[in-house]
Each structure stands twice: as structure tokens, then as C-alpha cells.
TORMAR-391755 format. One record per residue (C-alpha): y, x, z. Coordinates in steps of 0.2 Angstrom, whole numbers. Layout:
<numars>
<numar <Y; X; Z>>;
...
</numars>
This chain:
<numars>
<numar <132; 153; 542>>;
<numar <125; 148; 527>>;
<numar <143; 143; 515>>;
<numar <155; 152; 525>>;
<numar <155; 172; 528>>;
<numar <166; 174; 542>>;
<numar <157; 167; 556>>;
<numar <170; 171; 567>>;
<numar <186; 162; 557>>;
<numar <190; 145; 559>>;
<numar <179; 137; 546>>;
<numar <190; 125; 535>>;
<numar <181; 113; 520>>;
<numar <195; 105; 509>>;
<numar <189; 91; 497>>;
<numar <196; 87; 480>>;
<numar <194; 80; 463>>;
<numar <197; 96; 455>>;
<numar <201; 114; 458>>;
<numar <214; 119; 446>>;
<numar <225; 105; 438>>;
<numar <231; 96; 452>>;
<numar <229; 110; 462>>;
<numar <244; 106; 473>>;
<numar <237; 90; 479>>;
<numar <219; 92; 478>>;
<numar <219; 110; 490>>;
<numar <217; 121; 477>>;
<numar <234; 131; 484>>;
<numar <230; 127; 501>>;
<numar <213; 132; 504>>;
<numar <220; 151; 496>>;
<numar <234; 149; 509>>;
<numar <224; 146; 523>>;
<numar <211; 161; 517>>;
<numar <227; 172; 517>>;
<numar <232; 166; 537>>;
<numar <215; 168; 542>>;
<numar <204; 153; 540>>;
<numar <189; 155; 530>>;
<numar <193; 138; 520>>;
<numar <180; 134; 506>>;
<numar <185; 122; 491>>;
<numar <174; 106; 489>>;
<numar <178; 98; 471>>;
<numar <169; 87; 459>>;
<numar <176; 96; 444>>;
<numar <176; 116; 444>>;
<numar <186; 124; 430>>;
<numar <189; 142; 438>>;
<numar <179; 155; 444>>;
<numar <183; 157; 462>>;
<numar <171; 159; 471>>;
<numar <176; 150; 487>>;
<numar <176; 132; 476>>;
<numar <160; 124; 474>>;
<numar <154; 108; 462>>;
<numar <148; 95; 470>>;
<numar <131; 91; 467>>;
<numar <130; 100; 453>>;
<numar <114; 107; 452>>;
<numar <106; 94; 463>>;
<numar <109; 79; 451>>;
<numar <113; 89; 434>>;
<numar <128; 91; 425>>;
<numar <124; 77; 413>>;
<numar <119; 64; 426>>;
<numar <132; 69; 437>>;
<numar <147; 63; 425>>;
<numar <139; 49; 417>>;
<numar <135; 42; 434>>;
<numar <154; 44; 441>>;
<numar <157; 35; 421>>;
<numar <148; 22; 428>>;
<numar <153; 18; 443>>;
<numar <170; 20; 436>>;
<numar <166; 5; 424>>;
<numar <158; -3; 439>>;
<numar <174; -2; 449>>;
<numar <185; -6; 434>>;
<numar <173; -23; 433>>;
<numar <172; -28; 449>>;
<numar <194; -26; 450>>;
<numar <193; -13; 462>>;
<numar <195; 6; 466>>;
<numar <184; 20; 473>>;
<numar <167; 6; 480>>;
<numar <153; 12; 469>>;
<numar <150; 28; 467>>;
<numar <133; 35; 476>>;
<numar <140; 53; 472>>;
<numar <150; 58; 487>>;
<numar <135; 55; 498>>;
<numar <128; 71; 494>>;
<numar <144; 77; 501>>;
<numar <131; 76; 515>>;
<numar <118; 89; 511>>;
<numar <132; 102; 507>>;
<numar <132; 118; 518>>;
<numar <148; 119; 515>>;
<numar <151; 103; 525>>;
<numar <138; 105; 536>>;
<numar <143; 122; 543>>;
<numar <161; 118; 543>>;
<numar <172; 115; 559>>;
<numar <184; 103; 551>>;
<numar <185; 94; 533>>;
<numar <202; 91; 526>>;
<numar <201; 77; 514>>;
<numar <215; 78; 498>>;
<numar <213; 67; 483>>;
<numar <198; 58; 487>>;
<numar <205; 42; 476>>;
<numar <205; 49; 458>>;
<numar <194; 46; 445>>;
<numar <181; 36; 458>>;
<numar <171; 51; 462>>;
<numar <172; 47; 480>>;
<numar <165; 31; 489>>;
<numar <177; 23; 503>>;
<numar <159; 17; 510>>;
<numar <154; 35; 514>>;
<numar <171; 38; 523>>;
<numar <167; 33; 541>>;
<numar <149; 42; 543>>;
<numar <159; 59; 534>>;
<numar <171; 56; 547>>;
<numar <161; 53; 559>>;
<numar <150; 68; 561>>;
<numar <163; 81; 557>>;
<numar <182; 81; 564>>;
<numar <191; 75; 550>>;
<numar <209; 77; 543>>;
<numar <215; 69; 527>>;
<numar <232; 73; 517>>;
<numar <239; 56; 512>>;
<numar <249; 61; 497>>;
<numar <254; 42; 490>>;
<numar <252; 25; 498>>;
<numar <235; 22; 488>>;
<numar <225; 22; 504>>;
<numar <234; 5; 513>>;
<numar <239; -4; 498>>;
<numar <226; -16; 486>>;
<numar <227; -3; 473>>;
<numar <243; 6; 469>>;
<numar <249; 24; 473>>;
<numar <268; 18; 476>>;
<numar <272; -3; 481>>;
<numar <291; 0; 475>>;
<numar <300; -16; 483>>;
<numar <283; -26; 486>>;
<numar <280; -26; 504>>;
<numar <262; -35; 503>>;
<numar <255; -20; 511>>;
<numar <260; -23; 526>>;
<numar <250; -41; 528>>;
<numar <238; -40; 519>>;
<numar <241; -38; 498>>;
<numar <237; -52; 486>>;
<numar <247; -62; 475>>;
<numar <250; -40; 466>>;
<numar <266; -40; 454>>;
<numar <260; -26; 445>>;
<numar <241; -26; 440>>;
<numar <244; -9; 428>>;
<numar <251; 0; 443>>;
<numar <241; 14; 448>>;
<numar <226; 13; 450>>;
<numar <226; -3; 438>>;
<numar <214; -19; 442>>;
<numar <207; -30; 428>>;
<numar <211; -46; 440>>;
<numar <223; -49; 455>>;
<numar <209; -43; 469>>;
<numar <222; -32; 479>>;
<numar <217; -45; 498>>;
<numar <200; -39; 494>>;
<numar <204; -23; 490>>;
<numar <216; -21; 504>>;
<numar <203; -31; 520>>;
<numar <190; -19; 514>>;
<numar <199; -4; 514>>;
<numar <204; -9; 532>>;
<numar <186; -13; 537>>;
<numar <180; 3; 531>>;
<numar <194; 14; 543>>;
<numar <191; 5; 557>>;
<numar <175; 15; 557>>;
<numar <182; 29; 555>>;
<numar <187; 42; 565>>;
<numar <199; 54; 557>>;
<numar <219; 62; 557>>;
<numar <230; 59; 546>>;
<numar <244; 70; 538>>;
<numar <259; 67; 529>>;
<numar <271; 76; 521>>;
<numar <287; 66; 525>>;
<numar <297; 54; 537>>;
<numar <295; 42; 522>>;
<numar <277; 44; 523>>;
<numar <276; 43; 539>>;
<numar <285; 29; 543>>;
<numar <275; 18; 531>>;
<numar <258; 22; 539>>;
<numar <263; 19; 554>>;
<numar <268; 0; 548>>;
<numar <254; -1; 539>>;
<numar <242; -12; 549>>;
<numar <225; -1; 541>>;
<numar <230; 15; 553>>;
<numar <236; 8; 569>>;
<numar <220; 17; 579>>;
<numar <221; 33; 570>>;
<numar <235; 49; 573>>;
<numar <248; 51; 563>>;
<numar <256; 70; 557>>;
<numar <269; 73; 547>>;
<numar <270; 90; 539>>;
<numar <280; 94; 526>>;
<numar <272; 102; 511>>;
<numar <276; 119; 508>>;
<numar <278; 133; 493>>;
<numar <278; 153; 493>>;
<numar <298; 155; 498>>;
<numar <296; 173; 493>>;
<numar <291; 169; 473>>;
<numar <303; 155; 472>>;
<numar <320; 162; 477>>;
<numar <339; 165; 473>>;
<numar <338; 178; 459>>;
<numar <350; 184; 445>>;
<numar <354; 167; 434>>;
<numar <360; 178; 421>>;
<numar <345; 188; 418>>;
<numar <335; 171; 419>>;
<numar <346; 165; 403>>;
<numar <342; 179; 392>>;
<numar <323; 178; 396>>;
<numar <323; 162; 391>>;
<numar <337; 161; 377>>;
<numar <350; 153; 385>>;
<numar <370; 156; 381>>;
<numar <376; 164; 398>>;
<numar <392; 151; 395>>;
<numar <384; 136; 395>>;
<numar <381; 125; 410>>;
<numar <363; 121; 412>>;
<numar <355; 106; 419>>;
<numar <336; 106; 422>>;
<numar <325; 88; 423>>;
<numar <306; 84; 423>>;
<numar <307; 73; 406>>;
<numar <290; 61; 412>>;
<numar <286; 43; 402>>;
<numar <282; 36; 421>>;
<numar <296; 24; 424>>;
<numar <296; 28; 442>>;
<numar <301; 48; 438>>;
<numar <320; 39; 432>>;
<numar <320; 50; 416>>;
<numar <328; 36; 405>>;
<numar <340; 37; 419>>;
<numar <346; 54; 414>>;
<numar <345; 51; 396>>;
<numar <354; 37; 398>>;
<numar <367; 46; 410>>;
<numar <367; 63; 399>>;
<numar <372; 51; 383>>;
<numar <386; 44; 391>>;
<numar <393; 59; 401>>;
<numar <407; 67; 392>>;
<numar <408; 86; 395>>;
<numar <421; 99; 390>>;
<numar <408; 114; 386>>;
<numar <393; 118; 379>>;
<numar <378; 110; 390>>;
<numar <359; 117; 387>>;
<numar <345; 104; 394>>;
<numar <329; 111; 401>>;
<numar <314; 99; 403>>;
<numar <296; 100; 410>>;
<numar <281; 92; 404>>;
<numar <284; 78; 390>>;
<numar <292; 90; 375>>;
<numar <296; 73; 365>>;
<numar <305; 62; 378>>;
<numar <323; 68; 375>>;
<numar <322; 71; 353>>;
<numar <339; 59; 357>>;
<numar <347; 71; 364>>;
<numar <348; 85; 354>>;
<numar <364; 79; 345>>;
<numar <374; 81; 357>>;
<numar <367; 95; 368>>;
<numar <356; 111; 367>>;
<numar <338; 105; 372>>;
<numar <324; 118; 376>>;
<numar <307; 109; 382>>;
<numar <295; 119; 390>>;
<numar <282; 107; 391>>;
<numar <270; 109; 407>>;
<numar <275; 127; 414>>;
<numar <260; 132; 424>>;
<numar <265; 151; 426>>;
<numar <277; 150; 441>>;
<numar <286; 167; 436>>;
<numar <294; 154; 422>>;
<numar <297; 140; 434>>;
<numar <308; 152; 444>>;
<numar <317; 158; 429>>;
<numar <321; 137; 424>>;
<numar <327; 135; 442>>;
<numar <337; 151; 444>>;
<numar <345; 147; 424>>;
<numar <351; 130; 430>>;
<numar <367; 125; 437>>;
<numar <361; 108; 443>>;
<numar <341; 102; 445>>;
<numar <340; 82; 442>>;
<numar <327; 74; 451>>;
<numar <331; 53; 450>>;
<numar <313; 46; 454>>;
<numar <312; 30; 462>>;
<numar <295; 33; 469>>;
<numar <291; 50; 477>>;
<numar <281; 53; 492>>;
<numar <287; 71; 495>>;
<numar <293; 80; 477>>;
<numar <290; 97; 475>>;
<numar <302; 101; 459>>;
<numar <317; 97; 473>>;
<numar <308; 108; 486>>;
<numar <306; 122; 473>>;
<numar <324; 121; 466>>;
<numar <330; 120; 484>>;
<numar <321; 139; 488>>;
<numar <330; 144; 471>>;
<numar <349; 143; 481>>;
<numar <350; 128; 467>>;
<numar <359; 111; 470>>;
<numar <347; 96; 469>>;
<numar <356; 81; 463>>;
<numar <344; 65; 467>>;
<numar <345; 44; 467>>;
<numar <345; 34; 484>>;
<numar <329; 23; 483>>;
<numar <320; 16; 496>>;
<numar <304; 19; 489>>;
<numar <308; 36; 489>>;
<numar <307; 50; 501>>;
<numar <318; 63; 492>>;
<numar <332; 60; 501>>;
<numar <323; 68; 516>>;
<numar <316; 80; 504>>;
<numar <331; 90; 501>>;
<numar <340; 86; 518>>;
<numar <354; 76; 510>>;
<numar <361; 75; 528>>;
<numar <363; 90; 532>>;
<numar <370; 98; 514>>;
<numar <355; 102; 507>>;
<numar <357; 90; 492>>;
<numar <366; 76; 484>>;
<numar <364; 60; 484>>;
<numar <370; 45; 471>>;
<numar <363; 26; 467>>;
<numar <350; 23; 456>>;
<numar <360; 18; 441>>;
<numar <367; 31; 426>>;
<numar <384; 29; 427>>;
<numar <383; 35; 445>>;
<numar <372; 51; 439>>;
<numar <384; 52; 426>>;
<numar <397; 51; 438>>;
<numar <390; 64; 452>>;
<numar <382; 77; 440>>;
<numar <398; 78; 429>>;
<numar <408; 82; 446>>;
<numar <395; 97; 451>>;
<numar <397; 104; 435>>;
<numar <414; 104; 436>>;
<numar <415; 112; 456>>;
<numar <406; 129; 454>>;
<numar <413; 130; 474>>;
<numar <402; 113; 477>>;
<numar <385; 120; 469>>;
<numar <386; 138; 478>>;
<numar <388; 130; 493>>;
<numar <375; 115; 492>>;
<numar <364; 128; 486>>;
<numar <366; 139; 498>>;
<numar <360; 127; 511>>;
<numar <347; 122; 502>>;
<numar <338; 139; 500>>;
<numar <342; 140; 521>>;
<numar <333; 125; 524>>;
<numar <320; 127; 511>>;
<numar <316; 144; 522>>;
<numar <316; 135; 538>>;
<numar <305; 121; 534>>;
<numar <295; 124; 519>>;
<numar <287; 141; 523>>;
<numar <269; 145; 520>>;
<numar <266; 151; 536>>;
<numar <274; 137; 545>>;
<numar <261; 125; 537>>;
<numar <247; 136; 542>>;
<numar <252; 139; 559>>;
<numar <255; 120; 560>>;
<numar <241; 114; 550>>;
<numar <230; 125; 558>>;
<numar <235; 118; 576>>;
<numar <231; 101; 570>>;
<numar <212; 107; 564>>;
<numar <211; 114; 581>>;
<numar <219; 98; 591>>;
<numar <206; 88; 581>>;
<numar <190; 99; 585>>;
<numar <194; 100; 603>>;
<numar <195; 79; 603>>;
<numar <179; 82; 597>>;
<numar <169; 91; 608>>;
<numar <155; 84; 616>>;
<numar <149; 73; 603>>;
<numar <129; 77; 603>>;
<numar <125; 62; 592>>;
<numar <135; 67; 579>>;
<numar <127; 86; 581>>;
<numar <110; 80; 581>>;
<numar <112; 72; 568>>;
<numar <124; 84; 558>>;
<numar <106; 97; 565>>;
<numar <94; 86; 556>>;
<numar <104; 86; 539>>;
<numar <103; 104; 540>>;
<numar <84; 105; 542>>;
<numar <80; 93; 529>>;
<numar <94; 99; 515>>;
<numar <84; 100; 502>>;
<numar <86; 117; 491>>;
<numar <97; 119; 477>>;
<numar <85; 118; 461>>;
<numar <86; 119; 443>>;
<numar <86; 99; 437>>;
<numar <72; 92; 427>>;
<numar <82; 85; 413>>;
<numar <74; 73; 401>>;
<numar <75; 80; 383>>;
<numar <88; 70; 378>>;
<numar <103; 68; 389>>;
<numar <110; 50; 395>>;
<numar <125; 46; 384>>;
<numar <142; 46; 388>>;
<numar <150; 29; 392>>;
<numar <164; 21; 381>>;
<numar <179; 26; 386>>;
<numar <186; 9; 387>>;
<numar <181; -1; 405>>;
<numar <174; -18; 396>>;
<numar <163; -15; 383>>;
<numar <154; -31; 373>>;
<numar <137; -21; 369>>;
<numar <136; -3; 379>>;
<numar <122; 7; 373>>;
<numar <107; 8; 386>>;
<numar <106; 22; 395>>;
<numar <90; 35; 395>>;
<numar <77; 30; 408>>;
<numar <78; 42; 423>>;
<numar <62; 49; 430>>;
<numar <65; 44; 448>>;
<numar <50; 58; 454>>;
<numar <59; 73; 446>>;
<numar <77; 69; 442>>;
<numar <86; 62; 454>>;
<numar <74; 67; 469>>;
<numar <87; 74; 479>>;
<numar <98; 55; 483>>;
<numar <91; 46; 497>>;
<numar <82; 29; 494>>;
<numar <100; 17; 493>>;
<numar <107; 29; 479>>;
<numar <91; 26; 470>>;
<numar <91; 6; 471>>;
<numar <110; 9; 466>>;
<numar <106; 19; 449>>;
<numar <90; 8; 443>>;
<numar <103; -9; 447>>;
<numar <116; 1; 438>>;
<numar <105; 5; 424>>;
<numar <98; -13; 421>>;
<numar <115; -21; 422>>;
<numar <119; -8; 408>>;
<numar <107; -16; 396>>;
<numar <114; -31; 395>>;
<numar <124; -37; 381>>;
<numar <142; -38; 393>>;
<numar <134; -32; 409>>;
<numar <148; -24; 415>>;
<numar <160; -39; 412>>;
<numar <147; -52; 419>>;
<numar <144; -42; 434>>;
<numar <163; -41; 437>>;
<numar <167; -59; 433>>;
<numar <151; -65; 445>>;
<numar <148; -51; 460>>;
<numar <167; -53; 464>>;
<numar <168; -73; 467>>;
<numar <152; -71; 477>>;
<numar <159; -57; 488>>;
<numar <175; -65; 490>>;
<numar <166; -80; 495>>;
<numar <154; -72; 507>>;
<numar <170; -62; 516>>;
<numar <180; -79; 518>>;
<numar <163; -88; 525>>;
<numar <163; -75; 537>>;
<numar <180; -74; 542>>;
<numar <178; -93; 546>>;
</numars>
């Protein structure tokens, strides 16, 4: 079957932004997990940066390279005008005409909400002709805008009245009840499963009034037990130049104010020790310069080669993790497989206290202030008893819940469960039939000689520069007759002096109006 060379595999499509750098959360990882249980599982993304042959662009050579980014630039503008997220963009219908979608048993959406290559208004067909699962790895998908509400409970009636415009993923102007009604007009249309990968998670969509039709599974996230494991701390510290005699605390140092990493600093300033203490941080190098006065600080930066991540974690006496705001969190997971002791903050908006199993001795646990991290983690450090045995329990339950296989096998029941919900639909195979008859062939794009230009970077823009006419006949012949009108409205709004902001300022009122006359 044309995309997929194991006709006899179980035929999995996962869909993404990218392939690479967020590879945890837009299936990168997981499609190669699935492809070493079994499935043939192909990689759908809008932005390639290996050479993996399983991961496919999308559109890529349909549209063309240049038009294909300066048309998800403009729809981001589009979006950023109108207040909204994810609304404009014609791209993902071509998600339509992909083999790989069309010849696939099941699609497993990830990160469909980043960087507005993906249109909420193409979800319920997608869903609708293939069984469907989608990932929900944040709260994005029933709130008006943001990935995490924190203490706002709007989501659960309705939004509106946002405390925190510049949350991710930031609006302009306070259109969240919008935002939120037209997300839940859109999934009522759809037919699709969802998966979480905590109680946390769980229990907030199934509160939230957006997914009361649609099935709910929580499955945790899961990582190569067998790569991160207990392992000889002491030959960690040397690799890494760490003083055998010094205790080691470990952090994610991340300018988000959610992650609680002025919590630690904060905490590691006021915490009196009686020996040497060496600090290792991941991903901002410049966060904890404060610090070095009082203790030895190595930052790593952003470690991507895991053999280093498991020397961090197996260096480390104690791994902090003191976000207010995690869906899952994969650092606690990780550290936990290492046999290290997790030490994290109680927040509701949290789900890292189910994360390492805080009630059953797989982590600890302590509000969300410093003194109490101070407190706690200066108590570890000083009960070596304490940290063997809390992380000992965490690399058991680590083992027993966060295995790659587990996930497969799991997952891969799911895929089935949906399919077999699915039999019988002929409409949807006629119709999923005639897409593949009339396809069109991948062809080399007649580009114009000079390419559109980029758009500004910032989202209002007094005079954009016009755009390129597009030769409808040869560019863009491949969209279907909407996406056309789309692009030549786009285009024409482009030309004006503050086309984006007008367009924002007027299409919003009208719609809002329109929705409320309708809603009597």
C-alpha cells in the first residue's frame, strides 16, 4: 500500500509539528517505538529536520517550500489578529491527499496546536473518515487559549473574562468565550479518542464540558527503562568532573515561571549546608550565575544525547523538579528509572505528585514555597538511608509503569479498540476511495522567479510588504477551490496599509455578534 511497506502490520500515521525537537511530544519517539513493537507507524510533520525515512513533510512538494511557510506565517498573523489560535490555516487540509493518511488504519494526533500549522476547522472531516486518536499533552485543547489555567477555573463554563492574556498561546484581546464555544462546536463533530498521560490529565477532561461525547484513556508516557537506569554514580562524577565528596543536586534551570526554578534558587540561597554541594542544571546556562558564590555550578545547557542525561541523573543525590504546572514531567520519570530520589512541590495544577507515585514511596513531596524546599531537600541530603530507599522505589515503579512495551501493548490496544468502533462505515470509505483516485501526483512546484517574502516577525505590522502575486493555474493547483478564495482574501488584506490589525479589530466584533444572534 502506497506509504506504508508492511501491508500486513497494523498501519499507524502520527501527526506533529516537527520531527526532531520536540520529539517527545510530537511522536518522533513514539512512532520509532511503535516501529520496534511491530506497527508500521509513519511520521507526518510540518517541519522535517532528519533524514528518516519513515517522516514525511507535509505538503511539501505540492505547495512548495517557500509558499508553504509563508502561508502558515500568514495565517499565524491572521490568527494573532483575529485573538485566536489554530483557525486559519488552509495547510492541514492537504493532510487529505497524503497516502500516508489515506492508507492508514489509525491517525494519532500530537501537537497539532503549535505554531498554527494545523486548522481546528479540518479536525471533524480528519476525524471522521479515519479512526482517530489524539495525545493531549496540555490543557490547550478545552481552555480559550492557554496550555496550563493554573488556579482559573473558566474552562470549565465557558472562558472569558482571561487573567493572563500572555499565557500560552497569547491573545492580542480577551476572546478566550470565543475561542473556547468554537473549539467546542468544532469537537462535537468530531469523532475521535483521546489519550492522557496522567490522573491529573484525566480528570480535567473529563470535567471539561468540550469532551463529554468522546472516550477518555489515560496512559502514562513512557521512556527506554533499560538506557535510563541505576548505574555507578561515581564513575558518572568523574565523566563529568564532579568531586566524588560532594553532594549533588540536579534541577531544570527554565525562565518559565511555572517550572519553579526561582523556587530553588531562592531555596539553594537560604539553605545552609555543612559540605561542599555541586549544582547541575539543564537548559538555561545563565539562570543560576547567583549562585555560584556559594556552590559549584556546572550548566549543561540543553542535553540532547541521553548517554549524558543518564550520567546527570545517576551523579545526583537528589533531582528537583518544583513546577507548579506539569501535565506529566518527564525529568521526574527519567530520574525515577535512575534509582534517584525525586523531590517535588504539591500544586494543584500539577500532576507530578502522581508522576513519581508520592504515595506509595516513589517520591517526596513539600509546599510550594522555599523554605519548605529548603527544608525537605536539606533533610535528604543529610539521610543517605532516606534517598537509597526512596530511590529505590522509584526505579521499581518506574519499571512497572513506564516501560516501552507497556505503552505499546497498551497503546496499540487502544488503535485496535478504535478501528473496531469503526467498522462498517462505508461513507467514510467511499469517500476516503475517492480521495485516493483523485490525489493528485506529487510534482515539482512552478515557482514564480522571485519567492513571496517572508512576514515580519512581529504579529501587528503598520505597512507589511505585499506579497508576490500567485499564479493560481500553476502554483497552487493542487488546494481545492476554499483554500484558493482563502489565499487571494489573505493576500488582498496583506496589501493594505494595517490589514492584519483592521481585519482583527473588525472580523472579530462581527463574528462575535453573528454567534450571539444565533445563540438567541
Amino acid at each position: 500500500m502506497e506509504g506504508f511497506a508492511e501491508p500486513d502490520a497494523l498501519r499507524s500515521l502520527l501527526i506533529g509539528y516537527d520531527d526532531f525537537e520536540a520529539k517527545r511530544f510530537d511522536g518522533y519517539d513514539l512512532h520509532l517505538k511503535l516501529r520496534g513493537h511491530g506497527v508500521d507507524a509513519k511520521h507526518l510533520v510540518w517541519k522535517k529536520t532528519t533524514d528518516n525515512v519513515h517522516a514525511h513533510q507535509l505538503a511539501d512538494e505540492r505547495i512548495g517550500e517557500e509558499y508553504r511557510e509563508y502561508l502558515r506565517q500568514l495565517a499565524e498573523q491572521i490568527n494573532y489578529g483575529s485573538y485566536t489560535n489554530n483557525l486559519f490555516s488552509p495547510l492541514s487540509y492537504q493532510i487529505l491527499f497524503e497516502p500516508t493518511y489515506l492508507f492508514a488504519d489509525v491517525v494519532h494526533l500530537q501537537l497539532i496546536h503549535k505554531n498554527g500549522f494545523f486548522n481546528l476547522h479540518h479536525l471533524p472531516i480528519l476525524s471522521r473518515l479515519k479512526p482517530m486518536v489524539w495525545t493531549l499533552h496540555d490543557t490547550w485543547a478545552f481552555t480559550g487559549h492557554c496550555i496550563n489555567p493554573f488556579d482559573c477555573d473558566r474552562w470549565k463554563s465557558g472562558c472569558g473574562e482571561c487573567p493572563d492574556l500572555d499565557a500560552l498561546f497569547p491573545i492580542a484581546e480577551d476572546s478566550s468565550a470565543l475561542n473556547w464555544e468554537m473549539k467546542k462546536t468544532l469537537f462535537q463533530q468530531c469523532d475521535l479518542d483521546l489519550v492522557v498521560g496522567s490522573r491529573w490529565m484525566e480528570q480535567r477532561v473529563k470535567e471539561s464540558p468540550l469532551f463529554q461525547h468522546l472516550k477518555v484513556h489515560r496512559l502514562p508516557h513512557s521512556l527506554d527503562v533499560d538506557m535510563f537506569c541505576p548505574g555507578d554514580s561515581l564513575e558518572s562524577r568523574e565523566r563529568l568532573g564532579i568531586d566524588p565528596d560532594h553532594w549533588v543536586i540536579a534541577f531544570r534551570a527554565s525562565s518559565a515561571p511555572f517550572k519553579g526554578t526561582d523556587l530553588v534558587i531562592e531555596a539553594l540561597k537560604t539553605m545552609e549546608v555543612d559540605r561542599p554541594v555541586t549544582l547541575l542544571t539543564v537548559d538555561m546556562t545563565w539562570l543560576c550565575e547567583d549562585l555560584k558564590e556559594k556552590f559549584r555550578v556546572i550548566n549543561f545547557g540543553w542535553i540532547d544525547e541521553k548517554e549524558t542525561l543518564v550520567d546527570l541523573y545517576r551523579a545526583c543525590d537528589v533531582f528537583l523538579m518544583p513546577s507548579r504546572g506539569e501535565s506529566f514531567g518527564y525529568m521526574a520519570a527519567e530520574a525515577m528509572a535512575c534509582g534517584k530520589p525525586v523531590l517535588v512541590t504539591r500544586s494543584p495544577s500539577s500532576a507530578l505528585q502522581d508522576t513519581v507515585f508520592v504515595d506509595q514511596g516513589g517520591g517526596v513531596s513539600c509546599s510550594h514555597n522555599s523554605e519548605a524546599l529548603a527544608s525537605e531537600l536539606s533533610a535528604l541530603l543529610q539521610d543517605e538511608g532516606r534517598r537509597h530507599e526512596v530511590g529505590q522505589r522509584a526505579r521499581e515503579l518506574a519499571v512497572e509503569n513506564y516501560r516501552d512495551d507497556l505503552y505499546v501493548s497498551r497503546l496499540t490496544e487502544i488503535y485496535r479498540d478504535v478501528i473496531e468502533r469503526r467498522k462498517g462505515d462505508t461513507r467514510a470509505k467511499h469517500i476516503v476511495d475517492e480521495l485516493k483516485r483523485i490525489s493528485p501526483p506529487k510534482l515539482e512546484p512552478a515557482l514564480p522567479v522571485e519567492p513571496p517574502p517572508t512576514p515580519p516577525a512581529e504579529p501587528l505590522v503598520a505597512e507589511p510588504t505585499p506579497p508576490v502575486p500567485l499564479d493560481p493555474s500553476r502554483t497552487i493547483c493542487t488546494l481545492g477551490p476554499v483554500e484558493v478564495k482563502l489565499i487571494k482574501v489573505l493576500r488582498a488584506m496583506a496589501k493594505q496599509p494595517i490589514g492584519l490589525w483592521v481585519y482583527g479589530k473588525l472580523v472579530r466584533p462581527v463574528v462575535k455578534a453573528l454567534f450571539l444572534k444565533g445563540k438567541g
